[in-house]
C-alpha positions in Angstrom: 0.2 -35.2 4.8 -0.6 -33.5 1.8 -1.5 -30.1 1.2 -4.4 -30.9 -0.4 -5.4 -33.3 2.1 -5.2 -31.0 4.9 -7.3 -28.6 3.0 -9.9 -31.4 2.8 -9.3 -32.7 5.9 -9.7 -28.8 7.6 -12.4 -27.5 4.8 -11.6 -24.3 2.6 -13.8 -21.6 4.7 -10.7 -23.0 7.8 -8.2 -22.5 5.0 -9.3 -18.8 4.0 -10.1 -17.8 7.4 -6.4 -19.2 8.9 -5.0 -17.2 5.8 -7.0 -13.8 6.3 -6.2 -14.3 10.2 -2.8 -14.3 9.6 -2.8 -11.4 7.3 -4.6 -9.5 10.3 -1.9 -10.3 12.6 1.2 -9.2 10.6 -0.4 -5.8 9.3 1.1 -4.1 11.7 4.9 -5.7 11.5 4.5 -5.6 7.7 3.6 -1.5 8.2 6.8 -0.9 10.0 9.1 -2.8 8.5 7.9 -1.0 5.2 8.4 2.7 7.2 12.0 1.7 7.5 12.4 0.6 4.1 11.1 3.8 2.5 12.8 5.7 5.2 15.7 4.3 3.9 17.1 3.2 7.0 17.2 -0.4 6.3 17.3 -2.6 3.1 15.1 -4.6 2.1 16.1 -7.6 3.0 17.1 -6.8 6.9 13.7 -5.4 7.3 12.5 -8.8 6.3 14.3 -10.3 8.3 13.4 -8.2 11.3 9.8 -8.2 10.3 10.2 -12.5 10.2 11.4 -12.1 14.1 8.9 -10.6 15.2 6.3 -12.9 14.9 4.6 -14.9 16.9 6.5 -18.2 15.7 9.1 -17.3 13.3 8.8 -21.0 11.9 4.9 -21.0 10.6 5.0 -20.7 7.1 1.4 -19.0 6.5 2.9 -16.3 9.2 5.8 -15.8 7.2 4.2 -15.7 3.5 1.3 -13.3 4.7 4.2 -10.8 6.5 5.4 -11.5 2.6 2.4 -10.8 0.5 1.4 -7.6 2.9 5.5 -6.0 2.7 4.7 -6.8 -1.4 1.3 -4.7 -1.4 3.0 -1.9 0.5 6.0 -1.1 -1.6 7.2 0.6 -4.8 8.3 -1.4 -7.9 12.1 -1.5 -6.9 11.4 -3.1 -3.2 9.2 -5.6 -5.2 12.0 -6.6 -6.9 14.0 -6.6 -3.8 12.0 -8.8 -2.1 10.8 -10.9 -4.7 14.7 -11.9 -5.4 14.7 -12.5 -1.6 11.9 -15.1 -1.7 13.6 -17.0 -4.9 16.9 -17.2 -3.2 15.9 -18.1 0.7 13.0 -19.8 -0.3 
């Protein structure tokens, strides 16, 4: 099925509300794995990782890109970078 079917199929308020749900749960893993990162204790791209096994299921994508978009907001420009090189080449 198509993305934009299932967005017709579910509504848009579903779609925003799954989105901003899954934002709410992965605050918290996004927090830490950002502590280590600016602790310098781990790179960028192990924190990631870490963060992405620690959720609920490793394997839903909205999971995975809201852990993404909330590690984005927290950093400074050169983890930005980091992890936006990590999304182009893991995908």
């Amino acid at each position: 099925m198509l993305r934009e079917d299932i967005i017709r199929n579910i509504g848009r308020d579903d779609v925003i509300k799954m989105h901003e749900d899954a934002h709410e749960k992965v605050r918290g893993i996004a927090e830490e794995a950002v502590k280590c990162i600016k602790e310098k204790k781990v790179k960028t791209k192990f924190a990631l990782g870490w963060g992405i096994q620690q959720l609920e299921d490793p394997w839903n994508s909205v999971l995975v890109r809201a852990l993404y978009d909330e590690m984005y907001d927290m950093l400074d420009l050169n983890g930005k970078k980091e992890l936006a090189f990590l999304a182009r080449a893991y995908g």
